[in-house]
C-alpha positions as CSV (number, residue, x, y, z in Angstrom):
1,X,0.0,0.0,0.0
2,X,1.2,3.6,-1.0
3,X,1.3,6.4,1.3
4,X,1.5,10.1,0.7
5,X,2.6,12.5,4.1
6,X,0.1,15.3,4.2
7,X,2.7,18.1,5.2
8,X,1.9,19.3,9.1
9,X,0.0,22.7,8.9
10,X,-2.4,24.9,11.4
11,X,-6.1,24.6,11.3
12,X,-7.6,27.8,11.5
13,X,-10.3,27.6,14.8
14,X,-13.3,28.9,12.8
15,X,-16.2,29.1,16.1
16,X,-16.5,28.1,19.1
17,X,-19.8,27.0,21.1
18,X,-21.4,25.4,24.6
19,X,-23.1,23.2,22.8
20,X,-21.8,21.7,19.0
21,X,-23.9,19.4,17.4
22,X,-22.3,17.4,14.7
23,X,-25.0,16.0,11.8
24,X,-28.7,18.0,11.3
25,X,-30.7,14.7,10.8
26,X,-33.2,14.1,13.6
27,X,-31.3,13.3,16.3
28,X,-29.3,16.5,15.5
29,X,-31.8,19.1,14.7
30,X,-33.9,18.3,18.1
31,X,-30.5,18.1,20.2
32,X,-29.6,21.3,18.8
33,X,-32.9,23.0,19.4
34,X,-33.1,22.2,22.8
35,X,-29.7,22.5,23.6
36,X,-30.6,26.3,22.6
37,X,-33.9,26.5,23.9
38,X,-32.3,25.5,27.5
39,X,-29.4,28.0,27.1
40,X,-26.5,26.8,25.6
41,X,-25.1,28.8,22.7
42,X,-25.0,26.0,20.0
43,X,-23.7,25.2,16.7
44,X,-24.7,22.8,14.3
45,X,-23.1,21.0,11.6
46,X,-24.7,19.6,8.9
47,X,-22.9,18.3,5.6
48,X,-25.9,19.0,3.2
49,X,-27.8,22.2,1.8
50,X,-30.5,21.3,4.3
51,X,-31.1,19.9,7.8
52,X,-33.2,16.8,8.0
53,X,-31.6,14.1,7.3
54,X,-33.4,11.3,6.2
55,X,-36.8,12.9,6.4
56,X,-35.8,15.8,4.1
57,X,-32.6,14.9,2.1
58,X,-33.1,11.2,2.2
59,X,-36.5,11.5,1.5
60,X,-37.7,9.2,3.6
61,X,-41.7,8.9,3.0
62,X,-43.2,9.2,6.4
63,X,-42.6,9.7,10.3
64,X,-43.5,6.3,11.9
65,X,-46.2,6.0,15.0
66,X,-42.7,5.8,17.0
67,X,-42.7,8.0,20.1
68,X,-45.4,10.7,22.0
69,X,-42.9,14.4,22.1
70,X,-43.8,17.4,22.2
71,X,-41.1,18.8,20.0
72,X,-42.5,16.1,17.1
73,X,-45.9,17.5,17.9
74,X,-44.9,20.9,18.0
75,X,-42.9,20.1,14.2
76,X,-45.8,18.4,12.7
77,X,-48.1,21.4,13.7
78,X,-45.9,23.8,12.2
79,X,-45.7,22.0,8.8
80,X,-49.8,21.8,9.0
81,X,-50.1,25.5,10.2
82,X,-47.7,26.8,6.9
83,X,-49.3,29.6,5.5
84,X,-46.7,30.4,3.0
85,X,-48.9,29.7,-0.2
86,X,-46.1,27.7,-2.2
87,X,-47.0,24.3,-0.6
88,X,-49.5,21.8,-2.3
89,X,-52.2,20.7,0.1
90,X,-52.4,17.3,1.6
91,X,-54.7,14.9,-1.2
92,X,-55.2,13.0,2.2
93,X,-52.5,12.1,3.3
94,X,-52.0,11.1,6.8
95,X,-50.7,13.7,9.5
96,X,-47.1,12.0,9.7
97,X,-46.3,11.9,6.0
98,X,-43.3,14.2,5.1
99,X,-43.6,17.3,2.6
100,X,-40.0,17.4,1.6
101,X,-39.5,20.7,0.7
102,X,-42.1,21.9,3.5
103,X,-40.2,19.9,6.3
104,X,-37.1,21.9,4.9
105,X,-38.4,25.5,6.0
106,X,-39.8,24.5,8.9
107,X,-36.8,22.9,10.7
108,X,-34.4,25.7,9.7
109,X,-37.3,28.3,11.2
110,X,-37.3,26.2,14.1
111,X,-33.6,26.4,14.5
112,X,-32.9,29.8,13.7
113,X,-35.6,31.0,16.1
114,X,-33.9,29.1,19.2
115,X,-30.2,30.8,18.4
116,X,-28.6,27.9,16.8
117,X,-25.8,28.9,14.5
118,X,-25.9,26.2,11.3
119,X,-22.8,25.4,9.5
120,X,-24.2,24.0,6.5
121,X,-22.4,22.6,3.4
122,X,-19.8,21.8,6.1
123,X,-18.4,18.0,6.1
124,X,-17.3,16.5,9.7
125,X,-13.9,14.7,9.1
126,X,-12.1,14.1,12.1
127,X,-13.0,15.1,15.9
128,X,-10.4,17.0,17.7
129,X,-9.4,14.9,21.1
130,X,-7.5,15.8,24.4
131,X,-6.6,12.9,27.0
132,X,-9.8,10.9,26.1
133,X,-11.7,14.3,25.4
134,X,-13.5,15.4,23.1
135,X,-13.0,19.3,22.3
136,X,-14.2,19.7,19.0
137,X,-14.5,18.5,14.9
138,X,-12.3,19.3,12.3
139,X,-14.3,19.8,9.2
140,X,-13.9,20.3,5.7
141,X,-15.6,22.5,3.4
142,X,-15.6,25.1,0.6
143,X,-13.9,27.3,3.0
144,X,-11.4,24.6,3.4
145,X,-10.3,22.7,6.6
146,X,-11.5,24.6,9.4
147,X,-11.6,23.3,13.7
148,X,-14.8,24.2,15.6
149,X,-14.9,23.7,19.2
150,X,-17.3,22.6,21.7
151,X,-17.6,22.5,25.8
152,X,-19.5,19.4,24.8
153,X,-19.8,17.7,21.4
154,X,-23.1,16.0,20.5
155,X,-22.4,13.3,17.7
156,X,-25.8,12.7,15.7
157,X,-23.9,11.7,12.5
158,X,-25.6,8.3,12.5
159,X,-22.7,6.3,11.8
160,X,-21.0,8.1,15.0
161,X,-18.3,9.6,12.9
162,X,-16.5,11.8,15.8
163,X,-17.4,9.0,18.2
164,X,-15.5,6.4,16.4
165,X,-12.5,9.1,15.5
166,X,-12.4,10.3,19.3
167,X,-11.5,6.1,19.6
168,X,-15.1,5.2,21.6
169,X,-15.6,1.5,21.6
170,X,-18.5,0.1,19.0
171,X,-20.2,-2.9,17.2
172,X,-20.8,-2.6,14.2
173,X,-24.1,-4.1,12.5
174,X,-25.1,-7.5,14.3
175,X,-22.8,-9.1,17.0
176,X,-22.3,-12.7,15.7
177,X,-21.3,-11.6,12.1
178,X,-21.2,-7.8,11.9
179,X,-23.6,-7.4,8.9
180,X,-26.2,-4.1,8.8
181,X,-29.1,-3.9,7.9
182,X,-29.6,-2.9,3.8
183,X,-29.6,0.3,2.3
184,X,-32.0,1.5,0.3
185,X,-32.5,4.8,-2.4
186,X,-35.8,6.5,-1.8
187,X,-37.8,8.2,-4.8
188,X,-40.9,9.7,-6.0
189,X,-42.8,8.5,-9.1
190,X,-46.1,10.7,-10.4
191,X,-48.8,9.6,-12.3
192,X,-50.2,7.6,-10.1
193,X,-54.2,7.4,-10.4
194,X,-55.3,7.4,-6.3
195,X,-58.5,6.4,-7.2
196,X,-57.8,3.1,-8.3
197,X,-54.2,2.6,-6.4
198,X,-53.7,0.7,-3.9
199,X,-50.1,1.2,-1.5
200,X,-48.7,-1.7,0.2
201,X,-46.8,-0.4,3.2
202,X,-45.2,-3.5,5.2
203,X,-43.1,-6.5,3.7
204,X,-46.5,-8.3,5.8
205,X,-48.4,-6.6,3.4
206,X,-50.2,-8.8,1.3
207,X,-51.9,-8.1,-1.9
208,X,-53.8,-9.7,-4.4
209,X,-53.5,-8.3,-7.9
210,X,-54.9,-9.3,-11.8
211,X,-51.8,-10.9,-12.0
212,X,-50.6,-12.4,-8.3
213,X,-50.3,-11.5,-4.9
214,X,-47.5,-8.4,-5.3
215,X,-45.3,-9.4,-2.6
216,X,-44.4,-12.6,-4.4
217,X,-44.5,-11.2,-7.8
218,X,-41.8,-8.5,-6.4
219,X,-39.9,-11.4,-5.2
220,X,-40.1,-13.2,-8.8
221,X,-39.4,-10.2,-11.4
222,X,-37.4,-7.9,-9.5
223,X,-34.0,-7.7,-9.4
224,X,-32.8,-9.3,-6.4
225,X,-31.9,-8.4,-3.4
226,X,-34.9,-6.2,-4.3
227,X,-38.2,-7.8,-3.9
228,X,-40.4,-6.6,-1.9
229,X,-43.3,-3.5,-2.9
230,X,-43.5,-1.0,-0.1
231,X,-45.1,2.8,-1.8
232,X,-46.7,5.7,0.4
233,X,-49.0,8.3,-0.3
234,X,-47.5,11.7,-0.6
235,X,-49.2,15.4,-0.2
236,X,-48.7,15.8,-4.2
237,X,-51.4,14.9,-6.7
238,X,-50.7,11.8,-8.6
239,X,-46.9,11.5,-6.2
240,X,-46.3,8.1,-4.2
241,X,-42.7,7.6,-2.1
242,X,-41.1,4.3,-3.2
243,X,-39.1,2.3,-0.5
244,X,-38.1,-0.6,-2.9
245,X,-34.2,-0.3,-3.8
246,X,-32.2,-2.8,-1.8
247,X,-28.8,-3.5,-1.4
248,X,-27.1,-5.9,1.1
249,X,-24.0,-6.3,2.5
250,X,-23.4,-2.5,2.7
251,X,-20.8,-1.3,5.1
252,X,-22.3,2.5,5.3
253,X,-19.0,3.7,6.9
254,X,-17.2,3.2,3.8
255,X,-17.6,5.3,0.5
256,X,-16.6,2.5,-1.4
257,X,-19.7,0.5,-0.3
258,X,-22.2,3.6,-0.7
259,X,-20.7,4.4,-4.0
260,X,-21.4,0.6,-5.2
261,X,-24.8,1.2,-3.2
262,X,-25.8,4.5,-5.1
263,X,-25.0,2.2,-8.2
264,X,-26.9,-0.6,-7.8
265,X,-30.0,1.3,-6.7
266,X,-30.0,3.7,-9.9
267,X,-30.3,0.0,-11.7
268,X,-32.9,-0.7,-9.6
269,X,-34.9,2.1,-9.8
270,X,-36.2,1.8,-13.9
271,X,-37.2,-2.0,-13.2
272,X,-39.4,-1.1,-10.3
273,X,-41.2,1.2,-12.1
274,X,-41.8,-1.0,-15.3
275,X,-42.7,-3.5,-12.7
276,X,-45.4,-1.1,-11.3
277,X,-46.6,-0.1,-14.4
278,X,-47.3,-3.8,-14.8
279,X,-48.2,-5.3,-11.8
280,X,-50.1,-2.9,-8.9
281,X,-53.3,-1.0,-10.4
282,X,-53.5,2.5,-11.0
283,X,-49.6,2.6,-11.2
284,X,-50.3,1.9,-15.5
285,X,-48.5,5.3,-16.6
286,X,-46.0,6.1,-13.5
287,X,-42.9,7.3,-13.9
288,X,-40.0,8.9,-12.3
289,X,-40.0,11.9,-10.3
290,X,-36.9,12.7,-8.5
291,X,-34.8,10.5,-5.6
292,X,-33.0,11.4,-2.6
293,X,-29.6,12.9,-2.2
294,X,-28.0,9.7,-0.6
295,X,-28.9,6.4,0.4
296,X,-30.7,5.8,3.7
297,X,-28.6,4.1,5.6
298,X,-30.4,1.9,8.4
299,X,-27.3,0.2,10.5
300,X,-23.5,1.0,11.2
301,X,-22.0,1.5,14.4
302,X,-23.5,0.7,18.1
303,X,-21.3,2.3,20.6
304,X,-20.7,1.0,23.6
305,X,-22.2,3.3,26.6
306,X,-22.4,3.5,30.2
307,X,-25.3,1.2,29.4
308,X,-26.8,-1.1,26.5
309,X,-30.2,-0.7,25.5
310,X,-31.5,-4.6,24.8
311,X,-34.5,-6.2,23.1
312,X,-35.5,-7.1,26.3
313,X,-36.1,-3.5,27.4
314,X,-38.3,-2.5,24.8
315,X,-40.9,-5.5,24.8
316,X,-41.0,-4.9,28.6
317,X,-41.7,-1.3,28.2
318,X,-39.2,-0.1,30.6
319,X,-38.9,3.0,32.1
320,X,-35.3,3.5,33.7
321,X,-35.0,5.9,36.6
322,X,-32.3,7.9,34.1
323,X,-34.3,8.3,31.4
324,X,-34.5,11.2,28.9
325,X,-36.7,9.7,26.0
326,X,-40.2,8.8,26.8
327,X,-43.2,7.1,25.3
328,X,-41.4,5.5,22.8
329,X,-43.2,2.6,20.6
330,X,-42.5,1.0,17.5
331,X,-41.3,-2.8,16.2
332,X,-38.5,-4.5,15.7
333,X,-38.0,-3.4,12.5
334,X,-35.1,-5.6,10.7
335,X,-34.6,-5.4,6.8
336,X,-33.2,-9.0,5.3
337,X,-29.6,-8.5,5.5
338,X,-29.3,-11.2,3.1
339,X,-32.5,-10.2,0.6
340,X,-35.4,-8.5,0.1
341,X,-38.1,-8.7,2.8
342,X,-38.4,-8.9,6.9
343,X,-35.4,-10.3,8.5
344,X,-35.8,-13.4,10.5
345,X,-35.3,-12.1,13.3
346,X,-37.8,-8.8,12.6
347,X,-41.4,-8.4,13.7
348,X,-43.7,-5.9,12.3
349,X,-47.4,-7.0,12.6
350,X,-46.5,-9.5,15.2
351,X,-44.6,-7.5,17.3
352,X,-45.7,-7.2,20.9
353,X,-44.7,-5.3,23.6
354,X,-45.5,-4.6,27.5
355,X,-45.9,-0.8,26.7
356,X,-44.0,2.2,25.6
357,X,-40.5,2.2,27.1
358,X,-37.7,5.2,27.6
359,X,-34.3,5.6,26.9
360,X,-31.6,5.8,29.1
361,X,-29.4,8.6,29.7
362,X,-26.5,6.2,30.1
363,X,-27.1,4.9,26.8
364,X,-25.8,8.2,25.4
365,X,-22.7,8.7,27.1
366,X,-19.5,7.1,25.8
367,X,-18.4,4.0,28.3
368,X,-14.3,5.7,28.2
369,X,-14.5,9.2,26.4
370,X,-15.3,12.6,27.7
371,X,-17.1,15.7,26.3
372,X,-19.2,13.5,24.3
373,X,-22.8,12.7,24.3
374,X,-24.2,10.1,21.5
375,X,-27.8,11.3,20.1
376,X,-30.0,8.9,17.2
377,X,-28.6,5.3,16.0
378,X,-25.6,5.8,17.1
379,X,-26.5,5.2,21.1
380,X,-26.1,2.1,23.0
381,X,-27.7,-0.8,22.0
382,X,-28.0,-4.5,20.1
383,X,-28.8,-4.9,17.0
384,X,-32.5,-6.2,17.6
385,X,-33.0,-3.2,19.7
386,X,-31.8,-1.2,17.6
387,X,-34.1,-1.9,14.8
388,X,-36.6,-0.1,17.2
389,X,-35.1,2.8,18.5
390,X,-33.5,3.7,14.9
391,X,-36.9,5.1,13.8
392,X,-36.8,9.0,12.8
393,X,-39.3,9.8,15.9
394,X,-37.5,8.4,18.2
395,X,-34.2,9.8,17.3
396,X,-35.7,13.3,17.6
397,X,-36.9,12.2,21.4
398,X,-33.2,11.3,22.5
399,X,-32.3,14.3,20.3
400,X,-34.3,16.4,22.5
401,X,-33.2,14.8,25.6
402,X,-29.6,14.7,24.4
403,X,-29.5,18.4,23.7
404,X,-31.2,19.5,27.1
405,X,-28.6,17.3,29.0
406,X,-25.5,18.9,27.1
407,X,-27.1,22.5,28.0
408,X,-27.1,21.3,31.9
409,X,-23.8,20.0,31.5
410,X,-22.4,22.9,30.5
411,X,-24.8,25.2,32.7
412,X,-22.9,23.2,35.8
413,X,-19.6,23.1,34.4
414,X,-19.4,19.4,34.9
415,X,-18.5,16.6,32.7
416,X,-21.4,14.7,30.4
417,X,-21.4,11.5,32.4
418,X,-21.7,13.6,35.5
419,X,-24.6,15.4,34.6
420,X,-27.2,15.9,37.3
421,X,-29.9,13.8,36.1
422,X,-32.4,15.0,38.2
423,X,-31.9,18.6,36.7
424,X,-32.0,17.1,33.1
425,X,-35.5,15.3,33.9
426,X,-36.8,18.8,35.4
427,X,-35.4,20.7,32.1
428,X,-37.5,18.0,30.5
429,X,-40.2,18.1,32.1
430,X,-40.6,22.0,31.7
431,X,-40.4,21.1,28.2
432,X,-43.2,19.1,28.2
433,X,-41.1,15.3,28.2
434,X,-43.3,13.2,31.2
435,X,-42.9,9.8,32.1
């Protein structure tokens, strides 16, 4: 293997903040609006055009029935209340599907009316580490490569980029083999008459069609490993969200494997909807819209925390005495890491569980590094669990809880893992968050 010595040079220290968030997905967005809604002067960094993530950049078709949170409500009831006149009206759609563009303006009002200060367009490369802390990122951007420092650093990447730089211990994808889950290329197809259309929206739904049941036709003249049919309404006339591409064996930490990924799902993408056109009524003169920005990526790294969320916690519906997500619901969601489909070990409409069940605040602190706090994906837990807690509605919960317990950290000078909980719950709790 070849090497080339980058030559040693100083990084310009372009901001400094309380609070810096690193990725503007989900988890990010709500860790960075409450860390400034409770005081902290925050930053966030978001590597796209747009904050989001998956819901607006990946776009992702809906917000699952995952968690009860007021900062979701108070989201959704802004994107309903829009007055701006450029929006198309919802054809009945259903209160938690996502108006791309709309979701867009909505979350940077949101943010720019707490105080947070977004750094947009701005890549995180590397974290910036003293003694087993973290003090900052590095990034990389048009402006070139630039440090930005943080009393504590909140890692929503997803994948736990600065996490994994700053050397925190993780699993990555399932412990006996370390696969992840597939990836997947959302898009929009128009054309669609609703009045005859019918939308399949689990791998458990089954259809029966002229020609078949869908599920097993998808499975017979698509292009495997995709082969299943999973399309959502949309608040566009004749628009319906596709969640069909599929590609296994994905590493999503590596460009390399999200290059091939990007690759394979552009091949994908023309079959599916000749295969549509064919196959599920009122879908006879589809076509292609637009797609996403990037893949969705479901699974990389787990970190290991000060605690690890299990399987068993969530079918028991526990609530920890730390927590600082509540009323969170939703399946064991598992896509076929070999194939198209529900993984064995998934469960959607069999999926059972005790009650709703919280996350705990040990779950998002780092087991050996400082200054750090894990927000979305990235936190503590199996694989099986989390399939659950992955879920866009729940990542903005531990966002939010995330955020409020970097602003107390900072607010009593102490180190995250030392965080007065008690304070953090009552922060919460002013916020609306109950148990």
């Amino acid at each position: 293997m070849d090497f080339y010595t980058e030559p040693e040079r100083k990084i310009e220290i372009a901001d400094r903040a309380d609070v810096l968030v690193a990725g503007g997905g989900p988890a990010g967005y709500s860790a960075a609006i409450a860390a400034a809604r409770n005081g902290a002067d925050t930053i966030l960094v978001e590597q796209f055009n747009c904050v989001g993530g998956m819901a607006t950049s990946g776009m992702m078709s809906h917000f699952t029935d995952g968690c009860d949170s007021p900062l979701f409500d108070e989201m959704m009831d802004r994107v309903h209340r829009e007055t701006a006149g450029i929006f198309c009206p919802a054809q009945g759609a259903g209160r938690h599907q996502i108006s791309h563009e709309l979701l867009k303006k909505v979350l940077l009002d949101m943010l720019t009316e707490a105080g947070v200060r977004l750094k947009l367009y701005t890549f995180v490369c590397d974290s910036i580490c003293e003694n087993g802390r973290v003090r900052g990122v590095v990034t990389e951007s048009k402006s070139g490569r630039k440090a930005l420092l943080g009393t504590i650093t909140v890692d929503a990447t997803g994948d736990g980029d600065v996490a994994a730089r700053a050397g925190a211990e993780f699993q990555l994808g399932r412990e006996e083999d370390s696969r992840c889950q597939p990836v997947t290329l959302m898009f929009r197809i128009g054309g669609v008459d609703y009045s005859r259309a019918h939308l399949p929206g689990s791998f458990e739904h089954l259809l029966d069609v002229p020609k078949g049941e869908i599920q097993a036709l998808a499975r017979e003249h698509l292009p495997a490993p995709a082969g299943h049919v999973l399309v959502y309404p949309t608040w566009l006339p004749g628009e319906v969200c596709v969640n069909m591409t599929n590609v296994t064996g994905i590493d999503g930490t590596r460009a390399e494997d999200l290059t091939r990924a990007e690759l394979v799902c552009r091949k994908q993408m023309p079959e599916i909807v000749l295969f549509l056109h064919e196959y599920l009524p009122g879908f006879e003169h589809c076509y292609l819209v637009t797609s996403a920005q990037n893949v969705g990526v479901r699974e990389t790294r787990h970190f290991k925390g000060l605690y690890t969320m299990t399987a068993e916690d969530i079918v028991a519906g526990r609530v920890f005495d730390d927590w600082i997500a509540t009323h969170n619901w939703f399946n064991f969601d598992i896509h076929n890491v070999e194939g198209a489909g529900l993984d064995k070990d998934g469960a959607q409409k069999h999926f059972s569980a005790r009650g709703q069940y919280t996350i705990p605040y040990r779950a998002c602190v780092p087991e050996k590094v400082d200054g750090l706090l894990l927000s979305g994906r990235n936190i503590s837990g199996t694989h099986k669990a989390h399939s659950n807690f992955r879920v866009m509605p729940i990542c903005m919960n531990i966002g939010q809880g995330v955020g409020t317990a970097a602003a107390i950290a900072v607010r009593d000078g102490v180190e995250p893992r030392h965080a007065d909980i008690r304070e953090i719950q009552k922060a919460l709790n002013q916020q609306g968050v109950t148990v």
